[in-house]
VEXNUTOR-735951 format. One record per residue (C-alpha): residue number from 1; residue in one letter; x negated, y, z. Coordinates in pm, whole numbers. Each point is the difference from the previous one (the first is absolute). Layout:
<dodos>
seq=NUM, type=A, c1=X, c2=Y, c3=Z;
...
</dodos>
This chain:
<dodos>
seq=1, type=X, c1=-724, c2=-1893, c3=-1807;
seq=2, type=X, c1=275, c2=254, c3=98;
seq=3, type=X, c1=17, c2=102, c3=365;
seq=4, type=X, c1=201, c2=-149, c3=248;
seq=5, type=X, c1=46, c2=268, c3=176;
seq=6, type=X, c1=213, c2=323, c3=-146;
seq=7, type=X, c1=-259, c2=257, c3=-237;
seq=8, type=X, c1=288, c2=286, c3=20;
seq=9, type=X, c1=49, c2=245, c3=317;
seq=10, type=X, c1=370, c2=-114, c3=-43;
seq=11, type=X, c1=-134, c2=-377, c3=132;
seq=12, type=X, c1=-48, c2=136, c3=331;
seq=13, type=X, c1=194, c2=172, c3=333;
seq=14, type=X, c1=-208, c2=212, c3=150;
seq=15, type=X, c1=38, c2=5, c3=366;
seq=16, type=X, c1=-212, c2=187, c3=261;
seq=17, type=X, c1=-299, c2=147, c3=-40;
seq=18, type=X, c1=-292, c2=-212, c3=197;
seq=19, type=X, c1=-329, c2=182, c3=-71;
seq=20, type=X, c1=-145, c2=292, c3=-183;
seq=21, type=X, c1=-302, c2=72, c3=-162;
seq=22, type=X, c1=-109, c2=319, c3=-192;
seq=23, type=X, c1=124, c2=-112, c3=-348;
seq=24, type=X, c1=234, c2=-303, c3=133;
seq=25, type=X, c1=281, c2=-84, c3=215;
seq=26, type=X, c1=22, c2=-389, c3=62;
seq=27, type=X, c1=427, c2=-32, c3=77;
seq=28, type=X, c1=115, c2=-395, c3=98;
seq=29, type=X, c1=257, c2=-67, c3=-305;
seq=30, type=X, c1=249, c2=-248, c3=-85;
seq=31, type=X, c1=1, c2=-169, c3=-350;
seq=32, type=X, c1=333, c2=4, c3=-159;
seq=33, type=X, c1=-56, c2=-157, c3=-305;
seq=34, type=X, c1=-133, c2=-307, c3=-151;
seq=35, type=X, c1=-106, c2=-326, c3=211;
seq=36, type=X, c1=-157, c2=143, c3=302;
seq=37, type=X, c1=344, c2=212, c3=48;
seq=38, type=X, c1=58, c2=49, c3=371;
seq=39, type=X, c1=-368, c2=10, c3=120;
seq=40, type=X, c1=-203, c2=186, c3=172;
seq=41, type=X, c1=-316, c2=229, c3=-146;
seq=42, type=X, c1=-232, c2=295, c3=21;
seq=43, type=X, c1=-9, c2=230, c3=-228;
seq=44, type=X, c1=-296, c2=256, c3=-39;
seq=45, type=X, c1=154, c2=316, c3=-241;
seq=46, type=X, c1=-328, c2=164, c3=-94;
seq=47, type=X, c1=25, c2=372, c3=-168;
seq=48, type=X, c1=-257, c2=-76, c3=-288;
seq=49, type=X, c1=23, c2=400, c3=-101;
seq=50, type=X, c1=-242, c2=75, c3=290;
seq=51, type=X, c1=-254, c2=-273, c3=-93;
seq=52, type=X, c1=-197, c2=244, c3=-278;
seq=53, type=X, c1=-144, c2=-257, c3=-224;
seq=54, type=X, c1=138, c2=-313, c3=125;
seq=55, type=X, c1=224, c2=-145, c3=-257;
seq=56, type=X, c1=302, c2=-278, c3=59;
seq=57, type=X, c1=-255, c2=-246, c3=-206;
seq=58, type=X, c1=-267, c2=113, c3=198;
seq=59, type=X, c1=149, c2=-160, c3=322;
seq=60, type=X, c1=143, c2=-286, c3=-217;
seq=61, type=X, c1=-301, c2=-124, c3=-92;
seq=62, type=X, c1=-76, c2=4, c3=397;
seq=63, type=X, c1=330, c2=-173, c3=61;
seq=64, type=X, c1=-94, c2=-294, c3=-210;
seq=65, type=X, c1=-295, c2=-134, c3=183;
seq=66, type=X, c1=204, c2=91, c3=349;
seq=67, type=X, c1=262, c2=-250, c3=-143;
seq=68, type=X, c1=-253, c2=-309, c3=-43;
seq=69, type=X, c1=-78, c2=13, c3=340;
seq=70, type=X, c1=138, c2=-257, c3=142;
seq=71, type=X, c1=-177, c2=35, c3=348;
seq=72, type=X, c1=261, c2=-69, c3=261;
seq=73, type=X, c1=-153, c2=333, c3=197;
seq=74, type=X, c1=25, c2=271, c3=-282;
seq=75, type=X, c1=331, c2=106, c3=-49;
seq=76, type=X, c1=107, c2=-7, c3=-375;
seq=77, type=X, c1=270, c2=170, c3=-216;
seq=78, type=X, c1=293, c2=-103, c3=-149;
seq=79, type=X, c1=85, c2=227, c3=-305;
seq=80, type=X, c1=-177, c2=375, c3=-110;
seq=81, type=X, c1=222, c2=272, c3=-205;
seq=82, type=X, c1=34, c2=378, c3=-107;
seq=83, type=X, c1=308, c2=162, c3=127;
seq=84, type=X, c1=139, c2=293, c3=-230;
seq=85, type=X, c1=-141, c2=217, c3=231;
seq=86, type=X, c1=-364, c2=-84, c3=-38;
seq=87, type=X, c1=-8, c2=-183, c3=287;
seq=88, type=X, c1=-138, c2=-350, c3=11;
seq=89, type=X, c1=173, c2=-272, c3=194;
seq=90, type=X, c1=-192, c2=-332, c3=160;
seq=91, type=X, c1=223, c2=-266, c3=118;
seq=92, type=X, c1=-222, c2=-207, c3=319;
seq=93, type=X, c1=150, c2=-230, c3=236;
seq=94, type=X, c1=177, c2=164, c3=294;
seq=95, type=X, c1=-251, c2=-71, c3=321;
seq=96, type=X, c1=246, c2=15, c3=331;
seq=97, type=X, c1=-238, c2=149, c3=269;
seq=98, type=X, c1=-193, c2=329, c3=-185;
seq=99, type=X, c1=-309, c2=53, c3=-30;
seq=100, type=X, c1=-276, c2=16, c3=272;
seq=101, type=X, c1=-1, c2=337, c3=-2;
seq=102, type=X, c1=332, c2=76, c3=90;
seq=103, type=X, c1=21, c2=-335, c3=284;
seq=104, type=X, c1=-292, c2=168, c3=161;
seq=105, type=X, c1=194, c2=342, c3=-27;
seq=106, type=X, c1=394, c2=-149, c3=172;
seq=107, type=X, c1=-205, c2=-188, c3=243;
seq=108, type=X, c1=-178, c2=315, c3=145;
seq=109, type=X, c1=314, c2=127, c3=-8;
seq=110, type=X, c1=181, c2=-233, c3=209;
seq=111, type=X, c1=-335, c2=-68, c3=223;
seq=112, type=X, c1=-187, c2=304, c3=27;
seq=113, type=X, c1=-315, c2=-200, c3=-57;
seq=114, type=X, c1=-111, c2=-148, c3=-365;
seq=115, type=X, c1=-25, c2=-370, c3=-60;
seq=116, type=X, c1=-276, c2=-120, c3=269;
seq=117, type=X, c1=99, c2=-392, c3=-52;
seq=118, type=X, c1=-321, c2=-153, c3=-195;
seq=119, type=X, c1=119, c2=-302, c3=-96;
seq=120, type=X, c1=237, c2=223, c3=-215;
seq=121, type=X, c1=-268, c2=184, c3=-120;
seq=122, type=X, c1=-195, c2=-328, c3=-87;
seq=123, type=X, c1=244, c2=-143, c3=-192;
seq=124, type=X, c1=78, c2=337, c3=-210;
seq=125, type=X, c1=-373, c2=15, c3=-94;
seq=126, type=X, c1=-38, c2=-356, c3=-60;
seq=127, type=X, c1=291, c2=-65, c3=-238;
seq=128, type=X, c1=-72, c2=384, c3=-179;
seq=129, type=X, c1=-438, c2=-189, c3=-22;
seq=130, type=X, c1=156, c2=-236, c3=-136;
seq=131, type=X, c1=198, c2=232, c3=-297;
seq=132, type=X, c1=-320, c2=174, c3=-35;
seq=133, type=X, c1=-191, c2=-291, c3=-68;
seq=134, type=X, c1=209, c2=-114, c3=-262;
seq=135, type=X, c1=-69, c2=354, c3=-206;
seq=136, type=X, c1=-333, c2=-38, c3=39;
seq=137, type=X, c1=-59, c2=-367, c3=-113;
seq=138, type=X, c1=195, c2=186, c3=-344;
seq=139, type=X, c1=-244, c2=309, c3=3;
seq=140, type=X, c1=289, c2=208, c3=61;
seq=141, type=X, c1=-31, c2=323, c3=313;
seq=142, type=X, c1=314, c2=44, c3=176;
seq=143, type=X, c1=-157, c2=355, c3=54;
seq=144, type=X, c1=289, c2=135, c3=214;
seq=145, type=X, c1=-17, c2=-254, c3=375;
seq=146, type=X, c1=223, c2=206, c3=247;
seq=147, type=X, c1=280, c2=-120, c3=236;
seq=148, type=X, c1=198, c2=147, c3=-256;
seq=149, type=X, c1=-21, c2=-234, c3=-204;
seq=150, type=X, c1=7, c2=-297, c3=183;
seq=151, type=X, c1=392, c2=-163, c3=10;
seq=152, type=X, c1=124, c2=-220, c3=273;
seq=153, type=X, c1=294, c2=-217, c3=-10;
seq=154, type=X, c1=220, c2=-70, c3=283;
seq=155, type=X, c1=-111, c2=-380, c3=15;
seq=156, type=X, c1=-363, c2=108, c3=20;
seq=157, type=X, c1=-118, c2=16, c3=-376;
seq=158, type=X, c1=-285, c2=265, c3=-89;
seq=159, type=X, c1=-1, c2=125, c3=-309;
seq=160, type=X, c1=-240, c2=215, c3=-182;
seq=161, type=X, c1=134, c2=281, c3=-265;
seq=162, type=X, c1=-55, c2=302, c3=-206;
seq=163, type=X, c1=-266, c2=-186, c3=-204;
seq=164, type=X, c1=1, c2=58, c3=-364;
seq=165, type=X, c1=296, c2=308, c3=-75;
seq=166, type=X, c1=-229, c2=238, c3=288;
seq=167, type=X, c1=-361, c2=-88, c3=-171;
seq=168, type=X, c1=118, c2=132, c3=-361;
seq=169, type=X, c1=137, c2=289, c3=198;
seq=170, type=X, c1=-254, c2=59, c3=190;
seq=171, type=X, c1=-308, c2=-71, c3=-285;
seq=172, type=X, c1=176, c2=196, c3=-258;
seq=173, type=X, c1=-285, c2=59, c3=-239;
seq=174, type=X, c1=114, c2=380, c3=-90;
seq=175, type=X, c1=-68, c2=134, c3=401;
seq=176, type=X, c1=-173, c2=-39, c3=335;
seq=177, type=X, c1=271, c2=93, c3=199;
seq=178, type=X, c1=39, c2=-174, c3=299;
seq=179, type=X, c1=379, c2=-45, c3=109;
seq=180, type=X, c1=25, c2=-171, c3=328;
seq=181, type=X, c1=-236, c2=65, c3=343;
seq=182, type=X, c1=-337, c2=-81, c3=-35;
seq=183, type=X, c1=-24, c2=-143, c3=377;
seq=184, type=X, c1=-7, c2=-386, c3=-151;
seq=185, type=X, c1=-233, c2=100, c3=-245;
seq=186, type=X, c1=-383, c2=-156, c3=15;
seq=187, type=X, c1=-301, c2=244, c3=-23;
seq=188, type=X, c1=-128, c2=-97, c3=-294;
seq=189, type=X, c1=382, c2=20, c3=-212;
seq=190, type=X, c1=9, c2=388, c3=150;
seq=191, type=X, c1=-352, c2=52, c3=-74;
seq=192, type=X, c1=69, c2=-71, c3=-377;
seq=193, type=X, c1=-334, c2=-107, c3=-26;
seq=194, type=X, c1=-75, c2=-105, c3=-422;
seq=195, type=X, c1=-88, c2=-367, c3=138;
seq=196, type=X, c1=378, c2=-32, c3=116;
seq=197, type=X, c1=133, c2=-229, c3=212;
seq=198, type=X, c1=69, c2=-330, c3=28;
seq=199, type=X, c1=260, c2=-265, c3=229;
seq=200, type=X, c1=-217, c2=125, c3=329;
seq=201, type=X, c1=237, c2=314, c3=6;
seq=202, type=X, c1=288, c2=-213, c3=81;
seq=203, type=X, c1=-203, c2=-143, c3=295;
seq=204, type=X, c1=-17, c2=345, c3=165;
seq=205, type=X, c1=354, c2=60, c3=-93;
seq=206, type=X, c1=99, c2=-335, c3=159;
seq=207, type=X, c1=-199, c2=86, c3=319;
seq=208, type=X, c1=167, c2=370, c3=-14;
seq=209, type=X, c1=314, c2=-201, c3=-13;
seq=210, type=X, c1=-117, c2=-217, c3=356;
seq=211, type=X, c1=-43, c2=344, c3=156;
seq=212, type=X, c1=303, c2=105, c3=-122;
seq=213, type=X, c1=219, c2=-296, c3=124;
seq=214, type=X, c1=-167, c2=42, c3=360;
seq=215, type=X, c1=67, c2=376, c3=33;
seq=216, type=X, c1=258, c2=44, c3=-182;
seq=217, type=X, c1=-164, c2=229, c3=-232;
seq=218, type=X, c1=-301, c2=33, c3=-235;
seq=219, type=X, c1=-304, c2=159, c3=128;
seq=220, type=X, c1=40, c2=406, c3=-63;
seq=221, type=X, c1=319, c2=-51, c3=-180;
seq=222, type=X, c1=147, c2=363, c3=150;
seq=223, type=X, c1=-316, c2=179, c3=-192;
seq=224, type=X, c1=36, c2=199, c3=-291;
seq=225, type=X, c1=-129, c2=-213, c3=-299;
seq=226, type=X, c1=-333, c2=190, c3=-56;
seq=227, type=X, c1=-95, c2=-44, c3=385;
seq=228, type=X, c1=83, c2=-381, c3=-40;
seq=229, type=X, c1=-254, c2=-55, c3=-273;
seq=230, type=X, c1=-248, c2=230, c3=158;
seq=231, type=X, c1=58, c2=-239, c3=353;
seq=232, type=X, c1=-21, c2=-328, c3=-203;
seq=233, type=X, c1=-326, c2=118, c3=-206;
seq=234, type=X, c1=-203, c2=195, c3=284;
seq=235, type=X, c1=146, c2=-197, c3=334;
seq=236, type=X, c1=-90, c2=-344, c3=113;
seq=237, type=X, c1=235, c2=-216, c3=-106;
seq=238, type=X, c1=287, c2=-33, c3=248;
seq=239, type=X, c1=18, c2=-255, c3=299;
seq=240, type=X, c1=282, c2=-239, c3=183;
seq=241, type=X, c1=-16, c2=155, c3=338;
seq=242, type=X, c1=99, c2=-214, c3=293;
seq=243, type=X, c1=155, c2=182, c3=283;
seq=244, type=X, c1=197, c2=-128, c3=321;
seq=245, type=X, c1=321, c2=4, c3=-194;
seq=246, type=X, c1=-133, c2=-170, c3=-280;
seq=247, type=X, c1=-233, c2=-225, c3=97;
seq=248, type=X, c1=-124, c2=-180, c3=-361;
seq=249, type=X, c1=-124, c2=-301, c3=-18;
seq=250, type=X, c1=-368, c2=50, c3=-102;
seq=251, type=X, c1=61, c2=-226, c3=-291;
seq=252, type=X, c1=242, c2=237, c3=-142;
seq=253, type=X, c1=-278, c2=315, c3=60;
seq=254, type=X, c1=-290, c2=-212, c3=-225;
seq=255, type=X, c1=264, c2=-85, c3=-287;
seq=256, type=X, c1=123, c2=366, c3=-60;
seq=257, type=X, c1=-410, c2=118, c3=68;
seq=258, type=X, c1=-117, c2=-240, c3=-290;
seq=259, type=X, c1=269, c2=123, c3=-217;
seq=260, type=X, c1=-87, c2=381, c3=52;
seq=261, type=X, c1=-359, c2=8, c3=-94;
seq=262, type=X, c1=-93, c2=334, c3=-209;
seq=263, type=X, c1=-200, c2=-237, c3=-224;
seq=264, type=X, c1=229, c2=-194, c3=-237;
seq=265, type=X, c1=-266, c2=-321, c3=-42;
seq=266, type=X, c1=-72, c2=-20, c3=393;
seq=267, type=X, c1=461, c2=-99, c3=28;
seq=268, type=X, c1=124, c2=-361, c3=-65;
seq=269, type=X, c1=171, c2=-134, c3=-277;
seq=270, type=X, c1=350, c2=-156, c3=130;
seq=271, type=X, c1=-124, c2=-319, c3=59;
seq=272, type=X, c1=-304, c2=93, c3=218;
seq=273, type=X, c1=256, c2=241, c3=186;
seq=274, type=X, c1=245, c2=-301, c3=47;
seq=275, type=X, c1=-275, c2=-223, c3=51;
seq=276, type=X, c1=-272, c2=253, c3=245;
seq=277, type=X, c1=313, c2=99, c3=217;
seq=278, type=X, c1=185, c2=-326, c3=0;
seq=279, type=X, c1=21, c2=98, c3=382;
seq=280, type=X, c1=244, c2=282, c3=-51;
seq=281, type=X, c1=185, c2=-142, c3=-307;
seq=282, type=X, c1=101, c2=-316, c3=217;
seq=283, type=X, c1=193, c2=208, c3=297;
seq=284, type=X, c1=265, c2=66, c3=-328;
seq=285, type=X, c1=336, c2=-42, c3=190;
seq=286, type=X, c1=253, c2=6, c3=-280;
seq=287, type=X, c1=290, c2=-92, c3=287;
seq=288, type=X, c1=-109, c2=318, c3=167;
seq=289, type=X, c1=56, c2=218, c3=-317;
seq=290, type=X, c1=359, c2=-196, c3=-91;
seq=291, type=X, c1=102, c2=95, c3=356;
seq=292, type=X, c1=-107, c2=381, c3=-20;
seq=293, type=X, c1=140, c2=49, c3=-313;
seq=294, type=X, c1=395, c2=-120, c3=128;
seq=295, type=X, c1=-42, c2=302, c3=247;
seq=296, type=X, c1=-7, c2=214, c3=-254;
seq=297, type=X, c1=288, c2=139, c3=-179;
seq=298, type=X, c1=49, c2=-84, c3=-364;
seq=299, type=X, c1=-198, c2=146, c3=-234;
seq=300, type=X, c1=394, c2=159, c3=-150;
seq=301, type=X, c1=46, c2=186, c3=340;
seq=302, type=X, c1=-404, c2=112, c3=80;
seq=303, type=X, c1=-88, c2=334, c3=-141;
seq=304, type=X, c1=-197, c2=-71, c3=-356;
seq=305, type=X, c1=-328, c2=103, c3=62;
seq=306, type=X, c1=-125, c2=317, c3=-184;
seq=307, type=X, c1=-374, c2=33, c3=-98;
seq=308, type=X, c1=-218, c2=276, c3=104;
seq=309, type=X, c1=80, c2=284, c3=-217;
seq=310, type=X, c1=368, c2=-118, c3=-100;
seq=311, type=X, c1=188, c2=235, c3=-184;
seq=312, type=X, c1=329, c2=-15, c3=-187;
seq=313, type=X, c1=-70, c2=30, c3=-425;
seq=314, type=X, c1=124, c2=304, c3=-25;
seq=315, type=X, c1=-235, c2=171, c3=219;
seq=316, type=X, c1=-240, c2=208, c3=-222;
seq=317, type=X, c1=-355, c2=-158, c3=-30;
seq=318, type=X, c1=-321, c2=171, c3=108;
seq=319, type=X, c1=-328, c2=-110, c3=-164;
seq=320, type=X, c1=-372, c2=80, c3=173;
seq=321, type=X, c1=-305, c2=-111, c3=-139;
seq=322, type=X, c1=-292, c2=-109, c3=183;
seq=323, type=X, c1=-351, c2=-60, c3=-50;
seq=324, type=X, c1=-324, c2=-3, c3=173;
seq=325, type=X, c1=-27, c2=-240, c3=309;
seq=326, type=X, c1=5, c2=-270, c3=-238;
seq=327, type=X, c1=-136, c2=-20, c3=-337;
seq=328, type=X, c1=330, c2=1, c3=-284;
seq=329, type=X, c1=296, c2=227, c3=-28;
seq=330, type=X, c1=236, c2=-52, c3=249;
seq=331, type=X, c1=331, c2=114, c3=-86;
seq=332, type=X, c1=248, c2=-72, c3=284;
seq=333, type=X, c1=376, c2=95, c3=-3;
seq=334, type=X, c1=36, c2=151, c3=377;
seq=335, type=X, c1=387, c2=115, c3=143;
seq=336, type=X, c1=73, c2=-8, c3=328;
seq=337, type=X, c1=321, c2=-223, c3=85;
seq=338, type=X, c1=359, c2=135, c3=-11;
seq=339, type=X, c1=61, c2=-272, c3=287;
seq=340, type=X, c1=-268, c2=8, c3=249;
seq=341, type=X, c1=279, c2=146, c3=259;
seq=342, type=X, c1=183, c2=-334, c3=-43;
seq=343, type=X, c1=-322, c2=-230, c3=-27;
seq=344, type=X, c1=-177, c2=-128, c3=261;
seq=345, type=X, c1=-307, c2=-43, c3=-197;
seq=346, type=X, c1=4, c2=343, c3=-122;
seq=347, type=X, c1=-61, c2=151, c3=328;
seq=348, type=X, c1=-335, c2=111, c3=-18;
seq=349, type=X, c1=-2, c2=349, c3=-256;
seq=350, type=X, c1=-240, c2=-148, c3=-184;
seq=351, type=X, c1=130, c2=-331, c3=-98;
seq=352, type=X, c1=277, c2=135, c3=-223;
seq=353, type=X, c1=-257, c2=31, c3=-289;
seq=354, type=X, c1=-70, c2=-302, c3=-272;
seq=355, type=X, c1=343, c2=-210, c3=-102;
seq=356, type=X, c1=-79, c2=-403, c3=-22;
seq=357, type=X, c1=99, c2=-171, c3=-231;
seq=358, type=X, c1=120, c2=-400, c3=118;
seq=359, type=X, c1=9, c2=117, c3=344;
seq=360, type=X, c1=378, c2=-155, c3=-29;
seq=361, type=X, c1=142, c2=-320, c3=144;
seq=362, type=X, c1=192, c2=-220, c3=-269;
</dodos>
């Protein structure tokens, strides 16, 4: 049936700008054509020229099962084109409070402190288990779990995104290039082992994702890339510490410890996690989050949050291969960020390398 929503660029105002990734810009829009004239949406304008190898039917095909979902937690699209300009357009519902990325980001700013409230926390991970789940009852690996791409609303919805249109990116059949910082990643997807990898890697990314909600960033996320993998292969795997000024509830410290076990087949499925740590998952305060998230500004007048390694398209591109501490050809396109003066998260000199991509808030 033909789409509701408008299939031309001219169906749509572009207004500001609301997140970036390395080959997309999500903008909030206003439709001003056809039946939904006058509302609200995101729109993610992604360059398909620097995609080598993925095609627009490439992602379509993607797009199609991300449509049946009907999950309430996944966020899905409304309408997929190519602009003249070889860009591809995906039309998604407009979520009002950003993603929780860039909450955790205006919050330190405004507090000095990251988000220390875990009832908040609680209900974040429980409603983004409870996404998860439903990809893995389908057989389907959201293979890139991150604050990033986690979307709140302002009454307190969680939504899940960047499945489907990021996996044909990212599994493009004609390269192993990684775009995007490996410091979700599971051992055994870095490894690039021949046996592969199954839904366990999301586990680790989910309980990468817990420590990144209570500090406010992933573990080693200021590293260069290649000293992230080497960290996540050869270290232990990382730890919620408790301190005086963050005193976690110990329930909180066994969830994110069962998630981040170097073995794939020792970590839970979803429902053992929601089930084994029922004592963390029922502190969720979803009051608590509704209430933080009307201290913020709006996600129009917060500064869109760049990924590490942001650059404009017209910078030039620098390629490096690498092989050797892990068997296959890596091939990763390194450039250090135009804006890390301007970027809070592009303090460290070494963050400013690998450019995400879905590290945007729709």
């Amino acid at each position: 049936p033909p789409s509701e929503w408008p299939t031309t660029t001219e169906g749509y105002q572009l207004e500001c700008p609301i997140g970036y990734g390395a080959f997309a810009t999500v903008y909030k829009a206003t439709v001003v054509s056809g039946v939904h004239s006058g509302e609200p949406a995101a729109i993610k304008v992604i360059d398909l020229e620097c995609l080598d190898g993925t095609t627009f039917d490439d992602i379509r095909k993607e797009l199609q099962v991300m449509r049946m979902c009907t999950q309430p937690n996944v966020i899905t699209y409304h309408a997929a084109f190519s602009s003249l300009d070889a860009k591809m357009w995906l039309v998604m519902p407009l979520v009002n409070g950003g993603s929780c990325q860039n909450v955790i980001r205006e919050y330190k700013k405004r507090t000095g402190h990251s988000i220390n409230n875990i009832g908040i926390i609680a209900y974040i991970l429980r409603e983004t288990a409870i996404a998860l789940r439903h990809f893995h009852s389908n057989q389907q690996i959201h293979r890139d779990l991150k604050a990033g791409n986690i979307l709140l609303s302002l009454d307190g919805k969680v939504y899940l995104s960047d499945f489907g249109v990021s996996a044909s990116m990212r599994d493009s059949r004609s390269r192993q290039t990684f775009v995007g910082t490996p410091c979700w990643m599971a051992p055994e997807v870095l490894e690039q082992s021949k046996n592969g990898y199954d839904y366990k890697a999301d586990i680790w990314s989910f309980g990468v994702t817990a420590l990144e909600l209570a500090n406010g960033s992933a573990p080693y996320q200021n590293l260069h890339p290649l000293k992230v993998m080497k960290n996540i292969l050869e270290n232990p795997p990382p730890t919620l510490e408790r301190t005086k000024s963050t005193p976690w509830d110990s329930s909180f410290v066994k969830m994110v410890a069962d998630c981040l076990q170097k073995d794939p087949s020792k970590r839970p499925s979803v429902d053992q996690l929601l089930t084994r740590h029922d004592a963390f998952f029922r502190q969720a305060d979803k009051d608590a989050l509704v209430d933080l998230l009307k201290q913020l500004p709006t996600i129009e007048q917060r500064e869109p949050t760049k990924p590490p390694g942001y650059r404009s398209p017209r910078a030039p591109k620098v390629r490096t291969g690498f092989s050797g501490a892990v068997s296959g050809a890596w091939d990763f396109d390194l450039h250090d960020s135009e804006d890390a003066d301007d970027d809070d998260d592009n303090k460290d000199e070494d963050s400013g390398i690998f450019s995400e991509l879905g590290e945007e808030e729709t």
